[in-house]
N, C-alpha and C positions, 0 to 999 in steps of 0.2 A: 566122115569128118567129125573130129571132135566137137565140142559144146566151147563156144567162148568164155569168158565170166562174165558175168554180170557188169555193168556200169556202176560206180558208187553212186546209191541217192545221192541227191543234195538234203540240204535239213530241212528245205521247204516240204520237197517231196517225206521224207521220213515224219514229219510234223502233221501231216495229212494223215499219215496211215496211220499214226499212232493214238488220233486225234477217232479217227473210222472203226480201229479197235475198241476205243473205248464205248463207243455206239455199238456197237456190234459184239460184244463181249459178253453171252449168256452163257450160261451153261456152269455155274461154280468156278475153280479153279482149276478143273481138269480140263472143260470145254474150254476154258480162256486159255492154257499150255496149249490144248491141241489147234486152237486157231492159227495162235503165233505159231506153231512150227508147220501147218498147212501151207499158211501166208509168206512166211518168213526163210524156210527151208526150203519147202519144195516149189513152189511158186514163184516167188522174187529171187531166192536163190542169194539174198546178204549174207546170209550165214548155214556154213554146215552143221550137220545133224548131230559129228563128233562136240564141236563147237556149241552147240545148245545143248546139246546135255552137258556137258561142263558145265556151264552155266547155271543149267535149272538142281544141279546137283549141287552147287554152294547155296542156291537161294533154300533150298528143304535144309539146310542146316540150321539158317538162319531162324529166330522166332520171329513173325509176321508173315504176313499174306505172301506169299511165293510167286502168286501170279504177277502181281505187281510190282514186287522186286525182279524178278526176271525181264518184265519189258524195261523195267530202270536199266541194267545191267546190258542190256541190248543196245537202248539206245545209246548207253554208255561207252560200248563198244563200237559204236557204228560212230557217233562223234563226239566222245568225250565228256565232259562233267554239263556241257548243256546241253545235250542230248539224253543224259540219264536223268536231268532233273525234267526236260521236256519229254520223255516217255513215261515218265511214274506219273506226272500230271495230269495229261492227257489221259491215260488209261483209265483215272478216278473222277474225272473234272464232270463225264455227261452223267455218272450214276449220282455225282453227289447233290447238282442239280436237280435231276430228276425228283431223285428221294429229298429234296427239303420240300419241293412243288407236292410230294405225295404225304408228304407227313402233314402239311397244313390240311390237305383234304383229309388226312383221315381221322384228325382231331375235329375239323371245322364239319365233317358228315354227321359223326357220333357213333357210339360201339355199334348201333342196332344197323346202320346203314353197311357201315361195314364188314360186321361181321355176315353179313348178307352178299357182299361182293368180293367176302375170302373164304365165303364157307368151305369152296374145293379145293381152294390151293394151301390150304393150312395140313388136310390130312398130304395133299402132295407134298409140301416140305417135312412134315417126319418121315414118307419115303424116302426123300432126297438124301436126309439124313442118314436114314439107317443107309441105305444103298451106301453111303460113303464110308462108314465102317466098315460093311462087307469090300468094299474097292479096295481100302488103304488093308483091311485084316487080312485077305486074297494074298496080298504080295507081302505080307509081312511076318505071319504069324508060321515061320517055317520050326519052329524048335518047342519045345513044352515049357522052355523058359518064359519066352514072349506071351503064350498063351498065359502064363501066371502070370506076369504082367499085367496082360488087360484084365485080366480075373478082377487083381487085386486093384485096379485103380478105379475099375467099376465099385467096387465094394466102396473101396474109403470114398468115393466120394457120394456114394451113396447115404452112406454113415454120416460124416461131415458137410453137409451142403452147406451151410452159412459159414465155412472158415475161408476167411480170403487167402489165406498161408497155403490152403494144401495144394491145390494145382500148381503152383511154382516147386513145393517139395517134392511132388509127384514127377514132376521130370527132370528134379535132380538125384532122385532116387533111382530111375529108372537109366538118366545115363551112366553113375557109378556102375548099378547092374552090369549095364552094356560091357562095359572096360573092364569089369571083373572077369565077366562069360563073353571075351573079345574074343578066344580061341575055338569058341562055339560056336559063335554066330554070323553068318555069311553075310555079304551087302547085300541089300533088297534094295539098294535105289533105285532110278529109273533107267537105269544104264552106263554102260559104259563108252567109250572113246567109237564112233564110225568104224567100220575096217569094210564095209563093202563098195562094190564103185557106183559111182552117182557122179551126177554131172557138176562140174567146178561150180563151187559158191566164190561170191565174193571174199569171205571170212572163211578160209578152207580150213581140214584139218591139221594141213601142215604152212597155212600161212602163219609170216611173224604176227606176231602181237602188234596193235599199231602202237605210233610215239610216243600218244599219249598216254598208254598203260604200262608205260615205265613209272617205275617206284621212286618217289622224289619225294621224301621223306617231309620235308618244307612245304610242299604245298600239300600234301596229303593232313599235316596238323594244322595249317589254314582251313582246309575243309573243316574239320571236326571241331574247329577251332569254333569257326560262322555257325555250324550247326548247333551246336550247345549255345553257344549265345542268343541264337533267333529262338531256340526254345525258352531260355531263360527270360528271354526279353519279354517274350506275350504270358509268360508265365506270371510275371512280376508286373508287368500291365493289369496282369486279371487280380493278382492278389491284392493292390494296392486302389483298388474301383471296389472291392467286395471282398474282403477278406478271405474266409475262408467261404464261401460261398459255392455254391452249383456250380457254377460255368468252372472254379477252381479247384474242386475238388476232381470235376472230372478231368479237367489237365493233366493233374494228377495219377489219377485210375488208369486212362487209358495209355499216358507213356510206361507204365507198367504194366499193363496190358500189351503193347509193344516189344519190351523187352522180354517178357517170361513165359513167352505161348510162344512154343515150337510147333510145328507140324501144319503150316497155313492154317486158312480162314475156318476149316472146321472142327480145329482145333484149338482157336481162338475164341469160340464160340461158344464152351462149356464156362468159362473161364469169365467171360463177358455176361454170360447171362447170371451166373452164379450173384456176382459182384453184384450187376445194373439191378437186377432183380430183387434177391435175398440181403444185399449188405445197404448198399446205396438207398433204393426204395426209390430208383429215376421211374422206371417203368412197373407197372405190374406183368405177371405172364404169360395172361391174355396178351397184350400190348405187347410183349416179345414174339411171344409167336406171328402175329398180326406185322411183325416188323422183318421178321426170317420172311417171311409170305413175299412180302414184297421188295426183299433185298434179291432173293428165288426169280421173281417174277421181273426182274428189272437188270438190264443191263449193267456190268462194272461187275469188280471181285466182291465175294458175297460179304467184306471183311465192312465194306459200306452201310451194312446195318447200324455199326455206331453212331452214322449220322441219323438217322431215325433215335436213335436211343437219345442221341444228345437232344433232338429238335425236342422231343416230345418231353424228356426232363426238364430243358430250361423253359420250356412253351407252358407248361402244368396244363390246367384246364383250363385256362381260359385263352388258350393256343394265342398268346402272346408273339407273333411273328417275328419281332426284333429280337428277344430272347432268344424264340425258337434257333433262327438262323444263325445266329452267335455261338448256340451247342452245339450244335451242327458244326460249325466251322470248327470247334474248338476240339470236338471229337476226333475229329476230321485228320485236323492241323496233327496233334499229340501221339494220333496212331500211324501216322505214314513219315514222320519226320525220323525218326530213329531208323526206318527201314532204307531211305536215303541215302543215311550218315554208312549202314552197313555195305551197302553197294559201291555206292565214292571212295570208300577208303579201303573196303576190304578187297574190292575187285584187282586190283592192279598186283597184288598178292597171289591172288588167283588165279589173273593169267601166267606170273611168274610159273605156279607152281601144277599146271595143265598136267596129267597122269597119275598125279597124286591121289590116292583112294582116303583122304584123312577121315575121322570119325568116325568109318562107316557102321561099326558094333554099338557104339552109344547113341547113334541116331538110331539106328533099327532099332535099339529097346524103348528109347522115345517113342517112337513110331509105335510100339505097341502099348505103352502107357495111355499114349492119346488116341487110339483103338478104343480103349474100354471109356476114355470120356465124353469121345463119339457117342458110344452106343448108351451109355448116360444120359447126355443132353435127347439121342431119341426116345428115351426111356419119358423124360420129367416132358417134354413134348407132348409123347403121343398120351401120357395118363392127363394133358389137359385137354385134347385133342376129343379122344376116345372117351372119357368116362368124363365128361365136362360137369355133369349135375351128378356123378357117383353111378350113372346107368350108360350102359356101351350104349352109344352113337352107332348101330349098325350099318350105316351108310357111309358115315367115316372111314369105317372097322376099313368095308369093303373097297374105297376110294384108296386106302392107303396100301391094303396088301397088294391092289390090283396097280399101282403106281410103282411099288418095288417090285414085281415081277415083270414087270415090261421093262424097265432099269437094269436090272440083275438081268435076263435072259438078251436083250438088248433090242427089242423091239421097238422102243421107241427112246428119244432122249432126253434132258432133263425139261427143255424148253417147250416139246408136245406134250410131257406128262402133266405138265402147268396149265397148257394152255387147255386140253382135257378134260380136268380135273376141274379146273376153274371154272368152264361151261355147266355142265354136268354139276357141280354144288351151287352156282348161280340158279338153273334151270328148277332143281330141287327147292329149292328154299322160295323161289320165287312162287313155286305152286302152293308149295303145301308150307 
């Protein structure tokens, strides 16, 4: 006998898991994809496999955190525009808790306590790092094109690190590439459409589209309408309390940050550090690193470190908690509202347009641009990591290679390499 379908959640029930994901959500952007389609595909059975990749194949197009845009897009699917705005929520809401409770500790500890209690997870996040250039280079890098590509984006930005201009120029170069060398270059997404048999989802691959992902042109510029306004509106709250000021300026930074970093959270992440670090002057790079550690080490998409970056900007030293908690939020607010606006208004388009392989040549070359900014950010990482006083750390050195070879061969995963690593540098430092 066949498999029935599933029962539709109700939104209580969907508002519970969505809520349980975002507690439960380690592992990058790759461990949070493979949660949801564990959870979600094979398990509950809401939605098919053809049907999530569709999905997760517009949100990689999009610039912003993927992981989070796809649970938007889910729940959006599952019930509509307050379902996508209660699954993007939920999925951020326990990490960004979490991280404002940890940023007060680790301004109110001080560097020496801290870097005491990150001594191991700091060489584990430049594994984490590079490991994730070799994941995304792995499936990417199939042509001599792409490999120039990362070549040449590692170089420029190696060359230019203080220009805020060039990571945006950088992956509008690289998607021209793309559509130039389209007849070259094959799709490397994550997949295409289902075609084996599995047991009926709720959201098959050959169920309609529900109601309400019909194209209604009217309420679709309502949406985009509200969205641009609730940005304008705390924008012009912030401008009009403090001119051009911190909390303003990063509203600023990070809905641009938002818009111009393709390729999710570790590709947002060259781009964010470059700015917060070299241009801005919020954090220094100890304190960046020290904030990847425990964006790595904490539940939610790792794109959450902005809230660390805001807390600890507006906080300065003298970890002013109301500040703090207002960059935080501000961060917070400017980096996940644009990804929103992309989901509400573009999905319905999306589902219209289900078989369609759009971009797939200037996202690959993307995709290889931000390869080499990857391996960048591991680059300006691990020389703070590794040679901190100009002399190899040989305990790091080894904490780190021995992190990306358990990664890379697959013996352990992001959340054992952390916790590992973490001991083991705690344990070290505590002695000696």
């Amino acid at each position: 006998m066949s498999e029935a379908k599933p029962a539709a959640p109700s939104f209580g029930e969907a508002l519970r898991y969505w809520f349980k994901l975002g507690c439960i959500s380690f592992g990058g952007p790759a461990g949070q994809i493979a949660i949801m389609q564990a959870e979600l595909v094979e398990k509950r059975r809401w939605i098919s496999q053809g049907r999530f990749l569709h999905a997760l194949n517009y949100c990689m197009v999009l610039p912003g955190p993927e992981a989070q845009q796809l649970a938007t897009y889910l729940g959006w699917l599952l019930h509509g525009v307050r379902g996508g705005i209660a699954a993007g929520v939920l999925f951020v809401l326990p990490s960004l808790l979490l991280l404002i409770a940890l940023s007060w500790a680790y301004l109110a500890l001080g560097p020496q306590a801290s870097t005491t209690l990150l001594a191991g997870v700091k060489p584990a996040v430049v594994a984490i790092v590079a490991f994730a250039a070799w994941r995304i280079g792995s499936k990417t890098l199939r042509h001599p094109a792409l490999w120039g590509l990362t070549l040449a984006s590692f170089i420029v930005l190696a060359l230019l690190p203080n220009q805020a201009w060039v990571f945006p120029v950088l992956i509008f170069t690289a998607a021209l590439v793309g559509w130039l060398l389209r007849a070259l270059l094959k799709p490397t997404g994550h997949g295409g459409t289902s075609c084996k048999p599995h047991a009926p989802a709720l959201i098959d691959d050959d169920t309609p589209s529900p109601s309400h992902a019909a194209i209604h042109r009217d309420r679709l510029l309502r949406i985009a309408l509200i969205g641009v306004a609730l940005g304008a509106l705390v924008f012009t709250a912030l401008w009009l309390s403090q001119g051009s000021g911190t909390l303003t300026r990063m509203a600023a930074f990070f809905t641009q940050a938002a818009l111009l970093t393709f390729g999710g959270a570790y590709a947002v992440m060259p781009y964010v550090f470059q700015n917060a670090v070299q241009t801005y002057g919020w954090i220094t790079p100890p304190q960046m690193l020290d904030g990847l550690a425990l964006g790595e080490s904490t539940p939610g998409p790792l794109i959450m470190v902005v809230a660390f970056i805001g807390y600890v900007g507006a906080a300065g030293a003298s970890n002013l908690l109301a500040a703090g908690i207002a960059g935080a939020l501000v961060a917070s607010f400017f980096t996940f509202l644009p990804s929103f606006l992309f989901i509400l208004i573009g999905a319905p388009f999306v589902e219209k347009g289900r078989g369609l392989q759009a971009f797939a040549a200037p996202l690959t070359a993307i995709t290889a641009a931000v390869v080499g900014a990857i391996l960048h950010l591991a680059f300006t990482l691990g020389v703070q990591v590794l040679l901190p006083l100009g002399v190899m750390d040989w305990f790091a050195l080894l904490l780190t290679v021995g992190g990306l070879i358990a990664l890379v061969r697959g013996w352990l995963g992001v959340v054992p390499v952390i916790a590992v690593s973490a001991v083991l540098g705690w344990t070290v430092s505590a002695v000696f």
